[in-house]
N, C-alpha and C positions, 0 to 999 in steps of 0.2 A: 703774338698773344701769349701771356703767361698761361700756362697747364698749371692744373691743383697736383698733377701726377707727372713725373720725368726722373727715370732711371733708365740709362741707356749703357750702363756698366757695375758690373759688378763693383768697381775700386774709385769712380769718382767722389768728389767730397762729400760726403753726405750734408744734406741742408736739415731733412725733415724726416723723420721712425717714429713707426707709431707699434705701441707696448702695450700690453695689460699686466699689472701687477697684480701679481698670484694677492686671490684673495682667500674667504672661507671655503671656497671650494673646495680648497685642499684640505682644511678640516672636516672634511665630507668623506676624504677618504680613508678605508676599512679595509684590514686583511683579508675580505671577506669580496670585496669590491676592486682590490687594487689588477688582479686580469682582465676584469671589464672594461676599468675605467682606462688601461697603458699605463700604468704604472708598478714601479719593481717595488717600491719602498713609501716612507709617510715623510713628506719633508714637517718640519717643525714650522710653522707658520713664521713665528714671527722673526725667527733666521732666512726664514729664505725672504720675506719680504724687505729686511734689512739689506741684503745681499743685493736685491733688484732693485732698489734705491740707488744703491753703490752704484749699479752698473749704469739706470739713468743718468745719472749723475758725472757720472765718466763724460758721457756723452755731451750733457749740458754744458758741464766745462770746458770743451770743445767748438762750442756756439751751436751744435746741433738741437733742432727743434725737435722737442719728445710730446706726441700726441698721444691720448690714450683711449682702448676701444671701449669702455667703458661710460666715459663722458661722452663721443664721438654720437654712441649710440643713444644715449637718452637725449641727446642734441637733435637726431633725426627723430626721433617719436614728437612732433611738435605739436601732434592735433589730437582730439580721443580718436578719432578714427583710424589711426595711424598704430596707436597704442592697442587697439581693440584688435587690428590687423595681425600686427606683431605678436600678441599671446594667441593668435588661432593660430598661427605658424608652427610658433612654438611648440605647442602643443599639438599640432598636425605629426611635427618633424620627432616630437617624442612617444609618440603612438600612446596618446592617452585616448582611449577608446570607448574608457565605458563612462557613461553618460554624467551619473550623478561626479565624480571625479573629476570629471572636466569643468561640468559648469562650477563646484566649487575651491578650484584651479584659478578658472578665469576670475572667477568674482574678488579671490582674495587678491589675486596680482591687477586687478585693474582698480584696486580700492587703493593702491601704494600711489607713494611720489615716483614720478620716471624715472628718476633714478634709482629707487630703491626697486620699483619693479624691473629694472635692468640688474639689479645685482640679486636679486632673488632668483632668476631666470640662471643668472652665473652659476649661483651657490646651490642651486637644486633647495626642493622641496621635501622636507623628509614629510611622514605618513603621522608622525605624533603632532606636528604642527598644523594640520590641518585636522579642524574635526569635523569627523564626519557621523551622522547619527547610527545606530546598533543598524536601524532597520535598511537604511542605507548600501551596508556593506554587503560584496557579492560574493557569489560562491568561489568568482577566480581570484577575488583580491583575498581573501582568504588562506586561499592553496598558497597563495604566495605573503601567506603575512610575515615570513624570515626578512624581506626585503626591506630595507628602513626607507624607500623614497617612492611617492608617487613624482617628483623630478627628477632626473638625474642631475647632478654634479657636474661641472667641469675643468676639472683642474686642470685639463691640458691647454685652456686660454692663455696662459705665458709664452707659450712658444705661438706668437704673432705671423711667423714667416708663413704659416701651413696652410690657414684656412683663404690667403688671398696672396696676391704677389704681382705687383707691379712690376710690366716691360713694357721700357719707351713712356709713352704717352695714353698707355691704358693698361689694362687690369685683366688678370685671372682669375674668379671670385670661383672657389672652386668646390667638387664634387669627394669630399675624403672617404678614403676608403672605409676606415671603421668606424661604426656603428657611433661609438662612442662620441666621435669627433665631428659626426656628420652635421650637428646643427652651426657648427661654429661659424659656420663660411656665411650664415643667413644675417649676423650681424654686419659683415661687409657687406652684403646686399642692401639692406636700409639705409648704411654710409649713404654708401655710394648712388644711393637715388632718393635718398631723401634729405640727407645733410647740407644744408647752406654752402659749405667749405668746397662739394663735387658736385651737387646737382643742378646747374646751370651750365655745367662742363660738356657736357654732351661725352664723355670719357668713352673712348670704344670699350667694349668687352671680349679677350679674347676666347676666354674658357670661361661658362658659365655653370653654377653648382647643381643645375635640370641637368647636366650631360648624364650617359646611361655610363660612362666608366668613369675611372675614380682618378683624380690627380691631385696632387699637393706642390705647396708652394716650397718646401724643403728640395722636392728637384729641380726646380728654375732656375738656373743662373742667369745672369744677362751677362755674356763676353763681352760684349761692345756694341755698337749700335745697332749693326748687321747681323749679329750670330747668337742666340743663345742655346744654352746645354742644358738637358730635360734628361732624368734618371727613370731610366726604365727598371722600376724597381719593386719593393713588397707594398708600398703605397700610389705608385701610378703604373699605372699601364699605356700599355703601345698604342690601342685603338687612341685612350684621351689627347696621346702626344700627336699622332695622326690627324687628328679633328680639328687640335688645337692650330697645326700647321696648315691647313687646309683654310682654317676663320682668318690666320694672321696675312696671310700671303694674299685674300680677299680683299682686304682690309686695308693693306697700306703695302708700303714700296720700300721704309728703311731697314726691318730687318727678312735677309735674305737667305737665311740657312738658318737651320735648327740641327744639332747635332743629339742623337740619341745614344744613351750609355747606357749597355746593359751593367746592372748591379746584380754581382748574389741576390736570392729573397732570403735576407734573413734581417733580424730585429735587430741586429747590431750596425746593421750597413741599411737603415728603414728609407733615409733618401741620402741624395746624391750628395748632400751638405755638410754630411757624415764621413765622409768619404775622401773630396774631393774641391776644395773653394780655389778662388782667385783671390789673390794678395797684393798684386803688383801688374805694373802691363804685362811681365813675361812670368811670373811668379806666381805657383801653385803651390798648395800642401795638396799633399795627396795619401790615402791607406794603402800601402803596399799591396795588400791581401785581396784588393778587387781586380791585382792586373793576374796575369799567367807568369809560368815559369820564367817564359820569356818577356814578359813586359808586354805582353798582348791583352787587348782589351776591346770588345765588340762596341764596334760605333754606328749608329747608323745616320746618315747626312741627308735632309730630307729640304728640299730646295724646291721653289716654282715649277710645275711642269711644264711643258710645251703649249698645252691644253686647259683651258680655264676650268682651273677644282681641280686639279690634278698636281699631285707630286713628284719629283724626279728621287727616287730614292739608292744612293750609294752606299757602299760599306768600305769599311776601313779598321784596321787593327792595331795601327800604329797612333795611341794617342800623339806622339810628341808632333808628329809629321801634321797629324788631323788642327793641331792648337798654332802648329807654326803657320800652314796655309791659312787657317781661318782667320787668323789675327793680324798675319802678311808679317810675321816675325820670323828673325833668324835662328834666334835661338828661345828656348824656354828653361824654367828649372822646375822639377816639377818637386819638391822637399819632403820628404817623405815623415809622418807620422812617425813619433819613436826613435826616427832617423833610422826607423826600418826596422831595430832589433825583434824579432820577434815575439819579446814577452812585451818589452816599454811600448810597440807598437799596438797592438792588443790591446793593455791596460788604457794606454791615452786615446786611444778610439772611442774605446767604449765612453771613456770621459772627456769626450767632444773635444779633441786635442785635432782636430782636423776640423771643426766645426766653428773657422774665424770668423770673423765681420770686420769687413774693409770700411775704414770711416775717410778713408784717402788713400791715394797709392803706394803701398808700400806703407802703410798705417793700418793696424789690425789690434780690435780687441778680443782678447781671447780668455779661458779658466786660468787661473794662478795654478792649480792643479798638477799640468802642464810639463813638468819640471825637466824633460828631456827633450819635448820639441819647443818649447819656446825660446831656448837659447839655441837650437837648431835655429829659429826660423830668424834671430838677432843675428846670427852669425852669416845670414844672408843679406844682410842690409836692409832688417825687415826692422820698424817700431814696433815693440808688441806691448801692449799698455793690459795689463793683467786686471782680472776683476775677482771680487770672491765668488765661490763656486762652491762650497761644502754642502748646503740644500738645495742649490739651484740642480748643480746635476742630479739631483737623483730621479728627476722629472726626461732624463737621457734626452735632454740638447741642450747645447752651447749658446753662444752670444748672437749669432745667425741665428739661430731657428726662435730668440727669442727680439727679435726685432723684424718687423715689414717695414722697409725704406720707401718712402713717400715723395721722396726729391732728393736728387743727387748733383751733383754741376754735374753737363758732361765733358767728357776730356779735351 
């Protein structure tokens, strides 16, 4: 039986990613706003969208199928009661509380076309767009009339990887840690149960976005059919990776090991994709800066227990040993960001120079940016097919964090 969903590695062909192209959101955001919202800087709109064009476009040319969560979702809203459903959520999940607000929230988003009530939801609501009468207004919305949105904004919709992430034959629809980001994963959710293209699938779920700890789809790798690596980092935590291994190993029989990588907490290393992807069957980039002096690095191997619901949990410090066992390889190369130096390695971190996307093996598109690891990564017998990047980064992720893989061959 054909699956809507199969990614069983990080480096198979890719068939089918699915993207949102940055829209007004990002004109939504304010110097004022840009801590809130996770962002350093204002991209220019219509450069960064020109740029994510490019980079669809990379990919089309390739024969890979580019789906987008924006049509996805006004596709699942089929019924009014569907649509009526979706702006209580919405509105649930953005803590609109006080009463006259909400109801004329709901009224004016359920008087739109789906789609446009889907892109309104994206683009936030500012406070001048909605009127509301003198007598109306309350004493809290008041104290806070500096604020310009009874919606928030989301510009962080570009980077597709985070709020879901497909392994194997189902899904992580997941729980983000900040505030900010915490609604994104709810459009995966109506995908995924109410769209024609998945909803007859019966798709398991491994990690669901009710969990009480917070995970992202930027630490998910899929090694292979058997193994994926989950960054224990400033955006997941250990219990979610726990839980998550506890559902998968319930659940089904092909993958057999989850490997746990402690990351720094810090915003420049936010998840594991940052840091550390797969390129090739033996072939890593990696940031120097997350191993130890000596190349050590806390792993933790988290396997079926003896006991049903229970885990067998191991440690290990030697990633190369942990990637050769798990992979049944002799050797690996692990290519290091910058090619290691420690200013080029720094500056191309920060600008996602470790933050590839395999669209086959040993096939990686990555920022043009790049200019001292990506003829590193050529010199490994690596394709590296460059995209523009001047407003795309400044949203801090790369070509991974801006695509969730939908189908892959597997190898």
């Amino acid at each position: 039986m054909v699956t809507p969903l199969n990614v069983t590695s990080e480096i198979g062909k890719l068939k089918t990613v699915l993207l949102h192209r940055p829209g007004r959101e990002i004109e939504h955001l304010t110097p004022n706003t840009l801590e809130r919202l996770l962002f350093d800087d204002i991209p220019f709109l219509p450069a960064i969208q020109k740029e994510h064009d490019f980079f669809a476009k990379t990919m089309e040319d390739r024969g890979i199928e580019t789906i987008y969560l924006e049509r996805l979702t006004a596709e699942a809203l089929s019924s009014e009661e569907l649509r009526q459903q979706f702006v209580k959520d919405i509105l649930d999940e953005s803590h609109v509380t006080i009463v006259t607000i909400r109801e004329a929230l709901s009224e004016y988003l359920l008087s739109l076309p789906t789609d446009k009530l889907v892109d309104e939801v994206m683009v936030g609501i500012q406070k001048k767009d909605l009127q509301l009468g003198t007598r109306q207004r309350t004493l809290i919305e008041m104290l806070d009339d500096d604020y310009p949105f009874y919606l928030d904004p989301m510009p962080n919709l570009y980077f597709t990887r985070d709020p879901a992430a497909t392994i194997g034959n189902g899904i992580s629809i997941n729980r983000m840690m900040m505030p900010a980001r915490r609604r994104e994963s709810l459009f995966m959710a109506y995908i995924m149960k109410y769209h024609p293209r998945f909803a007859s699938a019966n798709i398991p779920i491994w990690f669901n976005r009710d969990a009480r700890f917070a995970m992202e789809g930027g630490d998910q790798l899929v090694l292979s059919k058997e193994v994926v690596a989950i960054g224990i980092s400033e955006r997941t935590s250990a219990q979610a990776i726990e839980q998550m291994a506890l559902n998968m190993f319930e659940k089904q029989t092909d993958i057999k090991k989850i490997i746990a990588v402690e990351l720094p907490k810090k915003r420049a290393f936010m998840h594991l994709d940052t840091v550390f992807t797969m390129i090739d069957y033996d072939k890593f980039t990696i940031h120097p800066e997350i191993q130890g002096a000596d190349g050590s690095i806390n792993l933790f191997i988290l396997e079926p227990g003896s006991e049903k619901g229970t885990c067998k949990i191991t440690t290990s410090t030697d990633l190369f040993d942990t990637l050769k066992k798990a992979l049944h390889l002799q050797e690996v190369a692990l290519i290091p960001c910058g090619g290691g130096d420690p200013v080029a390695a720094a500056r191309e971190q920060w600008n996602d120079g470790s933050n590839t996307l395999a669209i086959a093996p040993g096939v990686v598109v990555t920022y043009d940016r790049n200019y001292v690891t990506n003829p590193l990564l050529r010199s490994h017998g690596v394709e590296v097919v460059e995209v523009l990047s001047s407003e795309l980064v400044r949203g801090r992720g790369g070509p991974r964090c801006m695509s969730m893989p939908i189908v892959r061959e597997d190898l």
